[in-house]
C-alpha positions as CSV (number, residue, x, y, z in Angstrom):
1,X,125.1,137.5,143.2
2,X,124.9,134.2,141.8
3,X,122.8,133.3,138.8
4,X,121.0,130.2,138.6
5,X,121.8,127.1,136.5
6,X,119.7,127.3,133.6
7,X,117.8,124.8,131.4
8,X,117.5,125.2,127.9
9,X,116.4,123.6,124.7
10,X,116.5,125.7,122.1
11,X,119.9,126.7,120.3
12,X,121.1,129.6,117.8
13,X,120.7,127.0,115.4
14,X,117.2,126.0,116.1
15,X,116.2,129.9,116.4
16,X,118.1,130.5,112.7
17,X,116.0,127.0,111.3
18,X,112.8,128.2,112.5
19,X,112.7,131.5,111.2
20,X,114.1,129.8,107.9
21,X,111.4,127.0,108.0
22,X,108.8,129.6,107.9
23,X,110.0,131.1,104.8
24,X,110.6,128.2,103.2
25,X,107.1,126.8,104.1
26,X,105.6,130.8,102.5
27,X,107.9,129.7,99.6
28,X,106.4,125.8,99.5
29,X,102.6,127.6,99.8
30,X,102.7,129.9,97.4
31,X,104.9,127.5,94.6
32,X,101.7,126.8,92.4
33,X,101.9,130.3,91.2
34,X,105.5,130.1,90.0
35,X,106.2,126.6,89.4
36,X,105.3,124.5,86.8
37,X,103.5,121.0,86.8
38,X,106.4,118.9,86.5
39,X,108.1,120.8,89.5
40,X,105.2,120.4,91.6
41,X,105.2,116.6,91.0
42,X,108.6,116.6,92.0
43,X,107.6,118.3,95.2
44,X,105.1,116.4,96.0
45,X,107.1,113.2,95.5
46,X,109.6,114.9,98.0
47,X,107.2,115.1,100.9
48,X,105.7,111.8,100.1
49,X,109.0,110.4,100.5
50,X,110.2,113.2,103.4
51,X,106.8,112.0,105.3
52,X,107.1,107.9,105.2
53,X,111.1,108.2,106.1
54,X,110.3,110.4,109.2
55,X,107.7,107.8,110.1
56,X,109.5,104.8,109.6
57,X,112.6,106.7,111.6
58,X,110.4,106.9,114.4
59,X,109.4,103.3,114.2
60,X,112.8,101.7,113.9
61,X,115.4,104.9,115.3
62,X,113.2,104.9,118.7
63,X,111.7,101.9,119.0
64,X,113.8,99.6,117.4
65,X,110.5,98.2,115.3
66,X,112.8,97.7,112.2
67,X,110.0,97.2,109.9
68,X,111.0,96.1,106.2
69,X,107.2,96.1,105.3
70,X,105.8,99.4,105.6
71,X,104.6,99.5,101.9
72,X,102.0,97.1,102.9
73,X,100.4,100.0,104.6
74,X,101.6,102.5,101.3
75,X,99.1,100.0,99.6
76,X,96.3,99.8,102.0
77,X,96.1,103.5,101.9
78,X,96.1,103.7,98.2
79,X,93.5,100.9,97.5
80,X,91.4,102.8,100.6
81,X,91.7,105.9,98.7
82,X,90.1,103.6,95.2
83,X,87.8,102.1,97.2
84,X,86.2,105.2,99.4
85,X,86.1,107.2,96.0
86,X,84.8,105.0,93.6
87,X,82.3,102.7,95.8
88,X,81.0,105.2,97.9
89,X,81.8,108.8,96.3
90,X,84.0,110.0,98.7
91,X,85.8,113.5,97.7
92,X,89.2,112.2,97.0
93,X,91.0,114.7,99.4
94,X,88.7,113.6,102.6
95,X,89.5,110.1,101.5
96,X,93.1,110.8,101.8
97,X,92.8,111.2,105.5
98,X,89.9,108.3,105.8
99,X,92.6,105.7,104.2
100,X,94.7,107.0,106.8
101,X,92.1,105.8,109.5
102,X,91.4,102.5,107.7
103,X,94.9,101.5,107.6
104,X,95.5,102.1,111.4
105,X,92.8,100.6,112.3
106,X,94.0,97.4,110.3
107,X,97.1,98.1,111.8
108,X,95.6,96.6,115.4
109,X,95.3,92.7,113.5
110,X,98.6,93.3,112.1
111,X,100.4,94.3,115.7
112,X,98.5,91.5,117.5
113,X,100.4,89.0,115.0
114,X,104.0,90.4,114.5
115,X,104.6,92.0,117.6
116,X,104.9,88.2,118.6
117,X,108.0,88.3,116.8
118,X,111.3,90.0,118.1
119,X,114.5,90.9,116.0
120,X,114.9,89.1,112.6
121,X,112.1,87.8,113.1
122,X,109.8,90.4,113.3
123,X,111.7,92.5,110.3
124,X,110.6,89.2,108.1
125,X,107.3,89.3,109.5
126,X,106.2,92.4,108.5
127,X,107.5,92.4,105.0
128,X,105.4,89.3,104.9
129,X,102.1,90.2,106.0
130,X,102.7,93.2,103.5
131,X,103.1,90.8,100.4
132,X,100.1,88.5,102.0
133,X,98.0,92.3,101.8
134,X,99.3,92.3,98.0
135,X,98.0,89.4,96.9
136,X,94.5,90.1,98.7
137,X,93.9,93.2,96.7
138,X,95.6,90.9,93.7
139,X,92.2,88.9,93.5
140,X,89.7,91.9,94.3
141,X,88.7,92.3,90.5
142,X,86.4,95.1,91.2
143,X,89.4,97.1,91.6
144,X,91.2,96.0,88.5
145,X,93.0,92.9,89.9
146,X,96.3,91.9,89.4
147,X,96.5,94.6,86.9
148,X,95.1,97.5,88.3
149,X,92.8,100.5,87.7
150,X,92.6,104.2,87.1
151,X,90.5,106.5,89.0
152,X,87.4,107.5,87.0
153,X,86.9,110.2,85.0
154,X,84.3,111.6,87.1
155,X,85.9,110.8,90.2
156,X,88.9,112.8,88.9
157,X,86.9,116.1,88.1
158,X,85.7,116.1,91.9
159,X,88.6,116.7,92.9
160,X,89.1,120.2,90.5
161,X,87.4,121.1,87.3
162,X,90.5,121.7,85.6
163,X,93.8,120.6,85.7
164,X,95.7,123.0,87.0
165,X,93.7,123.3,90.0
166,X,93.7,119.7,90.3
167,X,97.2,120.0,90.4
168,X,97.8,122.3,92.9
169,X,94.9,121.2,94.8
170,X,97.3,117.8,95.3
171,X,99.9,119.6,95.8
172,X,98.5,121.6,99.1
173,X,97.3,118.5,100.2
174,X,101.1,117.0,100.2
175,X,102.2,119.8,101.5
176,X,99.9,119.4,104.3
177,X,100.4,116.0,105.1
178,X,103.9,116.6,105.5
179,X,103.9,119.5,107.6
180,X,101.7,117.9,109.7
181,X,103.9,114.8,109.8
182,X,106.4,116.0,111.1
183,X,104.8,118.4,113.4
184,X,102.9,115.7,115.4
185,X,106.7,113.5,115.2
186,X,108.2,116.7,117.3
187,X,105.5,117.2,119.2
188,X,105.1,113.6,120.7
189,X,109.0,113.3,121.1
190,X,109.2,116.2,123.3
191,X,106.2,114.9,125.3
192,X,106.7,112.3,128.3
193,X,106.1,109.6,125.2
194,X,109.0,111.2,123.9
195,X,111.1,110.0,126.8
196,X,109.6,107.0,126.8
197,X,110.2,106.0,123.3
198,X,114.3,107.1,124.0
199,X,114.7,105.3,127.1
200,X,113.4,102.5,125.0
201,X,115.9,103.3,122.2
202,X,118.6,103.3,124.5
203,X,117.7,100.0,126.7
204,X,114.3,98.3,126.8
205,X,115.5,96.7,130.4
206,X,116.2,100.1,131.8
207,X,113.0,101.8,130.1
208,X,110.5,99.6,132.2
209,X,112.8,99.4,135.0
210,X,111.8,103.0,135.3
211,X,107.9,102.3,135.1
212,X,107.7,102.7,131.0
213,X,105.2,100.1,129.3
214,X,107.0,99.0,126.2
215,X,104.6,97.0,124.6
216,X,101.7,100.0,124.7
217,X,104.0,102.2,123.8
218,X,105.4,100.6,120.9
219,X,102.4,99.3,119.7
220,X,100.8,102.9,120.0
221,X,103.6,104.5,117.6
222,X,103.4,101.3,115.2
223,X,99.1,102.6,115.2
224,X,100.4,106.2,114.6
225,X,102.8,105.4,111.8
226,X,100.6,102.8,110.2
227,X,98.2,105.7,109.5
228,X,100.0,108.3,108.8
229,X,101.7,105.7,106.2
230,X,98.1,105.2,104.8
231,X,97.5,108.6,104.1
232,X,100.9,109.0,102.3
233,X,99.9,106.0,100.0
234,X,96.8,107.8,99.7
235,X,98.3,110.6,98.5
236,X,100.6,108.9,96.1
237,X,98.0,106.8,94.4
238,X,96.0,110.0,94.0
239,X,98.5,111.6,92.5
240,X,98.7,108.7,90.0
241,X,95.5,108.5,89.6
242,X,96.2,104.7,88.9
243,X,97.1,102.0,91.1
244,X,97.9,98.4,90.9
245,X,99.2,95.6,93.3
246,X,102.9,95.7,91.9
247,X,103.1,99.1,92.5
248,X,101.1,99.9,95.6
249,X,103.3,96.9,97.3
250,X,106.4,98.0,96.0
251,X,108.9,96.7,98.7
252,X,111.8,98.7,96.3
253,X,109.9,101.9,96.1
254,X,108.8,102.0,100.0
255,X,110.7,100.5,102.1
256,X,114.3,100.4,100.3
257,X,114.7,103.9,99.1
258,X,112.6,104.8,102.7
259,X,115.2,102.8,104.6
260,X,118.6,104.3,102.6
261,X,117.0,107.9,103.4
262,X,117.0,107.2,106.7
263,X,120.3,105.3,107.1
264,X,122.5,108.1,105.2
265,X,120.5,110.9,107.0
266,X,120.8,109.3,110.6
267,X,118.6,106.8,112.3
268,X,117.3,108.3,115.6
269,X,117.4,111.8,114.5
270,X,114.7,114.2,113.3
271,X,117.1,115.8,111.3
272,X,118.2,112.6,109.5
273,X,115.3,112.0,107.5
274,X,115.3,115.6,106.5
275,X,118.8,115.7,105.3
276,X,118.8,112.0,103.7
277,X,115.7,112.9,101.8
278,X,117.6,116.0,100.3
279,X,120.8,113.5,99.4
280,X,118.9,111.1,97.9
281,X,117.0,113.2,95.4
282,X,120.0,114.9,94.1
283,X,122.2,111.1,93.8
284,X,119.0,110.5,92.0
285,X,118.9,112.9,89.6
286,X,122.7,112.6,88.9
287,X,123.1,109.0,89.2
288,X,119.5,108.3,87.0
289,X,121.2,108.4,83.6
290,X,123.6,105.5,84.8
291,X,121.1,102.7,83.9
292,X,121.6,99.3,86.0
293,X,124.5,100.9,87.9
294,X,122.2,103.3,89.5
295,X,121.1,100.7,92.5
296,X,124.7,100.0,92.8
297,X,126.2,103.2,93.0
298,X,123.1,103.6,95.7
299,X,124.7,100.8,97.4
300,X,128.4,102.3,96.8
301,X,127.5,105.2,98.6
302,X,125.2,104.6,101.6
303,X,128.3,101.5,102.7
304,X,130.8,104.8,102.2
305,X,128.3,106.4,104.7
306,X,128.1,104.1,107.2
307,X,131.7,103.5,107.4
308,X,132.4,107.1,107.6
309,X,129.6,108.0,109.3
310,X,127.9,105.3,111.8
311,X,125.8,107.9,113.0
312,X,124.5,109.3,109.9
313,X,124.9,112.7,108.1
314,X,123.2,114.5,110.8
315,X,124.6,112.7,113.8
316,X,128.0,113.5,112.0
317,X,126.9,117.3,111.7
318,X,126.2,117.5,115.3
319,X,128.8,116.3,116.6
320,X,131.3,117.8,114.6
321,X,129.2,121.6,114.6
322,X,126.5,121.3,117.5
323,X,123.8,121.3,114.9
324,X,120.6,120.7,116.3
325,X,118.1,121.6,114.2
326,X,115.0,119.9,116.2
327,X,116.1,120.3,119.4
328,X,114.8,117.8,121.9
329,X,117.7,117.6,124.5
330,X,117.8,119.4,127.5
331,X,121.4,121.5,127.9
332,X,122.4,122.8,131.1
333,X,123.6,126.3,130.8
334,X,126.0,127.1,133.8
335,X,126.1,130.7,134.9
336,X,129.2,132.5,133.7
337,X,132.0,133.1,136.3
338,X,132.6,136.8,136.6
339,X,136.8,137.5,135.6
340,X,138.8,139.9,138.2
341,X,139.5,143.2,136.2
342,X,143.3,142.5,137.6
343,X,144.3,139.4,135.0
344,X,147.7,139.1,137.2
345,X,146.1,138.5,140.3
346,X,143.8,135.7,138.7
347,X,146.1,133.5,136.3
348,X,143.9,131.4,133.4
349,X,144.8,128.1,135.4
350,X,142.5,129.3,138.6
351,X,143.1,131.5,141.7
352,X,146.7,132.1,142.9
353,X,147.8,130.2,145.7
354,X,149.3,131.7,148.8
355,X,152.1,129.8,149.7
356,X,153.6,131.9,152.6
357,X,150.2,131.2,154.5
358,X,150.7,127.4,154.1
359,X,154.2,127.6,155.3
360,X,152.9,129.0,158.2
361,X,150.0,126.4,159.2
């Protein structure tokens, strides 16, 4: 009897990551009771910059909106956070997630202008519209101005009575944010928006040739990332507990660092982020020591990368293993051919061939 052609997803690898995602996540929830403050800061920092590299990998790697000012929204999430805590006594953690809302929903003015833009263009666009949000919150004195400010005291004791819970408190939220992150990011690219946004990546002509909107679309993950940026920035400034223009805005700290993560790890990939993330925390914490040379051994390394590796650390992973970590293809399993017990009478190169009978026709 036949068997059927079968669709599948899922792969050995994907079966192996899951069930070791969920014991590192146990592992991540229950840190606070066995790590120490500066280890959770270092965590935390990891899924701040896990979280904005995924999101800015689904901007550019399936949209091809190649953003180069995403910290704008870093800092309108972080100034939200200031703002919704100290003005109008927000908890700090709900305000997290509120500076998420109030950066998307300035995201709406910011689309209606660049999206005007294509290419080049709109790559210099956005960084510019981030530096014009700089130098608004520049002149707002009541948050400190060009110089900044630091949450108050009392705003920081809402958030724990004492430090260490304070700490971990931050911590979970992180945690959290990232989880959730990338959660929704799978979720929506193995939706219908999920084919949308890679028939887009592939070929915008073809992609609304086949009755796909790209201008809702792409605007609709530009309002997703925008904020789900803002709450990372919110995060980060909360974690500071201080924040100032210089280094809410930080084009070096947001969108460079964001944009070699991605690059190294593979652009278009969920895995990419997760692997480049990994990479560049352990180049920094060899290569910190090296001073000035520290950007240019950066450099150095993601050119080796890209000229080795066009696709990326994870696109050279799975094509050189099948490593599929997310999986969001479809694979067509065809149905295993059943082998005579008699190997003579069925040679490796296919079925013997009679070639009496053909003499005879």
């Amino acid at each position: 009897m036949n068997q059927a052609v079968r669709i599948e997803r899922s792969t050995r690898a994907s079966h192996f990551f899951v069930s070791f995602g969920l014991l590192l996540l146990f592992l991540l929830i229950t840190a606070p009771f066995y790590l120490g403050r500066s280890e959770l800061y270092l965590l935390v920092e990891i899924f701040s910059y896990l979280a904005l590299a995924s999101l800015w990998n689904l901007l550019a790697g399936y949209t091809g909106l190649a953003s180069i000012g995403q910290q704008g929204f870093v800092g309108l999430g972080g100034y939200s956070l200031f703002a919704l805590t100290i003005f109008f006594r927000m908890p700090p953690i709900l305000a997290v997630l509120a500076a998420g809302i109030g950066a998307a929903l300035l995201a709406v003015p910011t689309a209606w202008v660049i999206f005007r833009l294509k290419g080049a263009y709109f790559a210099i666009g956005t960084w510019v519209v981030a530096e014009v949000y700089r130098l608004v919150f520049a002149q707002v004195s009541a948050l400190g101005a060009g110089s900044g400010t630091s949450l108050p005291t009392q705003v920081v004791y809402s958030i724990a009575p004492t430090r260490v819970l304070r700490d971990n408190l931050i911590y979970w939220t992180g945690l959290g944010l990232v989880v959730a992150v990338l959660a929704l990011i799978y979720l929506l690219l193995r939706s219908r928006w999920g084919l949308a946004l890679t028939a887009i990546r592939d070929s915008e002509a073809a992609a609304e040739s086949v009755g796909v909107d790209n201008d809702r679309t792409k605007f609709l993950v530009y309002f997703f990332t925008a904020g789900a940026t803002g709450s990372v920035g919110a995060l980060i400034s909360l974690q500071k507990l201080r924040i100032s223009p210089e280094a809410a805005f930080s084009v070096n700290d947001w969108t460079a660092f964001v944009i070699f993560i991605v690059v190294i790890g593979g652009i278009g990939q969920m895995e990419g982020p997760l692997i480049g993330t990994i990479v560049f925390f352990l180049l920094r914490g060899f290569l910190a020591d090296f001073g000035p040379w520290y950007f240019m051994l950066l450099g150095a390394f993601a050119i080796i990368i890209t000229l080795t590796m066009p696709k990326g650390i994870a696109g050279w992973l799975a094509e050189k293993f099948d490593l599929d970590l997310f999986p969001l293809r479809r694979r067509v399993r065809l149905p295993k051919q059943k082998s005579d017990k008699n190997p003579s009478k069925t040679p490796k190169d296919g079925p013997r061939i009679n070639y009496r009978a053909i003499r005879r026709l």
